[in-house]
Each structure stands twice: as C-alpha cells, then as structure tokens.
N, C-alpha and C positions, 0 to 999 in steps of 0.2 A: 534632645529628648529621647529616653529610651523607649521599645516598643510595648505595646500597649494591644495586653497583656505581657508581661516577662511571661514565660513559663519556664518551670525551674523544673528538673527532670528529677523522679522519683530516687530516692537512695538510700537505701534499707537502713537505720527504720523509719527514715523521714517518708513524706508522702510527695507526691508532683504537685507543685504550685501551680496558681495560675494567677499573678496577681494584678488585678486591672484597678486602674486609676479611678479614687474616689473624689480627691480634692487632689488641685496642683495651683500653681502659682508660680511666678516668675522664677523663684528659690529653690523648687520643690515639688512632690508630688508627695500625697498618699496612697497608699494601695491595700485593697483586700484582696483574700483568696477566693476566687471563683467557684472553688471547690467545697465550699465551707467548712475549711477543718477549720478557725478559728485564727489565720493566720492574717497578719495584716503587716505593711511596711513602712517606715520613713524616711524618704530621700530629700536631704537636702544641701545646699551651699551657699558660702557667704565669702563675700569679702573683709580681708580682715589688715591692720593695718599695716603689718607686711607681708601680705601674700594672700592666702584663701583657704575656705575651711573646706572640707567634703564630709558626709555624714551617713552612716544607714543603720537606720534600726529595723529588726526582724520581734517582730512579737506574738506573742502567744496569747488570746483568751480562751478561758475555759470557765466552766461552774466549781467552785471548791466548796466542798463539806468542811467548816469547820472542829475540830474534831474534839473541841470541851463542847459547843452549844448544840453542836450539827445541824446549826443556819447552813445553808450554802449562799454562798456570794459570788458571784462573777470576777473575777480578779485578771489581770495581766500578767506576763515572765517577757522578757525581754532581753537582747545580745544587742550590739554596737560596734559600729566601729565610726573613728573620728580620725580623716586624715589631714593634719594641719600643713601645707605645703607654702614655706616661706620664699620671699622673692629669691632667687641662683637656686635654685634646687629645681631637675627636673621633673616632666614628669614620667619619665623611664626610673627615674631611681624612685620616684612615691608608689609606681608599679610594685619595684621591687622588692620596698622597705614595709608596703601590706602586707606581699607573698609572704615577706620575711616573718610576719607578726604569726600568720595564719600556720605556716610550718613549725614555727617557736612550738604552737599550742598543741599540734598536732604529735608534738613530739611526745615518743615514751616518758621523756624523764620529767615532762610537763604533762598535757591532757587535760583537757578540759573537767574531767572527775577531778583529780588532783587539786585543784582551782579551787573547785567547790566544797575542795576539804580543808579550806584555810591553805593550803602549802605555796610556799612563796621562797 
C-alpha cells in the first residue's frame, strides 16, 4: 500500500498534491487532492491470464462554460498509464519500459502539445 496521503511536490505550473485515500479495495485505491484543486486519482491492479495489469489515472475536474449555450457543466480531462507485465518479464525492465514511455513523450520531437495536435 502506498502512503496516505502521496504528496506530490509542486512543479511550475502544476500545483503540490496531496492526495488521500477516498475509496480502496483489495485492487486499488482512490484518491482526492486535499488541497482542492480538483485533482483526484486511480490506482489499480489485476491479474491477467499471463501476467498482471498495473494502472493509474490522474484527473482533472473543473466547471466548463459551454461556449454555444454558456451552460457550464462540471466535466473531467484525464492521462493514464497502463502497465501490462507478462509472465519472464521483469520488474526492472517494466521500471524501465515506463521511464522509457515517459521520456518518448517528454521528448522535443514528440511532447505532449504535439499529441494533442493529431501528430503521430
């Protein structure tokens, strides 16, 4: 189990987390931010028929102005990551093969902008 609260240390322009456990279960946990910026998380894992899943989602709620009716509505934005680790596979190299995902994106000639502009 990890600790409870995570605090996640501020990094311009993100804000410091602090997300404590709302709902958990054998699988999993949920978590809000204590701080209420609107953040909340989902950890979870399963067994899978050859090997196991690991899971985490970071989400975002906020208020959105619709911008034909100018209802606003509560809505969600959400990232993920899904690490599928099959039986002979360690877990040094699924360490590695996330680091590897997270650097891919981080990279200039990818970027998470880039992404969100269709480029593939």
């Amino acid at each position: 189990m990890l600790i409870d609260p995570i605090t996640v240390a501020a990094s311009a322009p993100n804000p410091a987390l602090a997300l404590a456990i709302v709902n958990q279960d054998s699988f999993g946990t949920e978590r809000r931010d204590t701080n209420g910026g609107g953040y909340s998380t989902i950890i979870n894992h399963a067994k899978i028929k050859d090997g196991e899943r690991h899971y985490i989602q970071l989400l975002l709620e906020k208020d959105v102005t619709d911008p034909y009716t100018a209802v606003v509505r509560r809505k969600k934005a959400s990232v993920s990551m899904s690490i599928t680790m099959p039986t002979g596979f360690t877990a040094t190299e699924m360490v590695n093969l996330a680091k590897l995902l997270t650097d891919t994106i981080a990279d200039t000639d990818v970027t998470t902008t880039k992404l969100l502009q269709w480029q593939s």
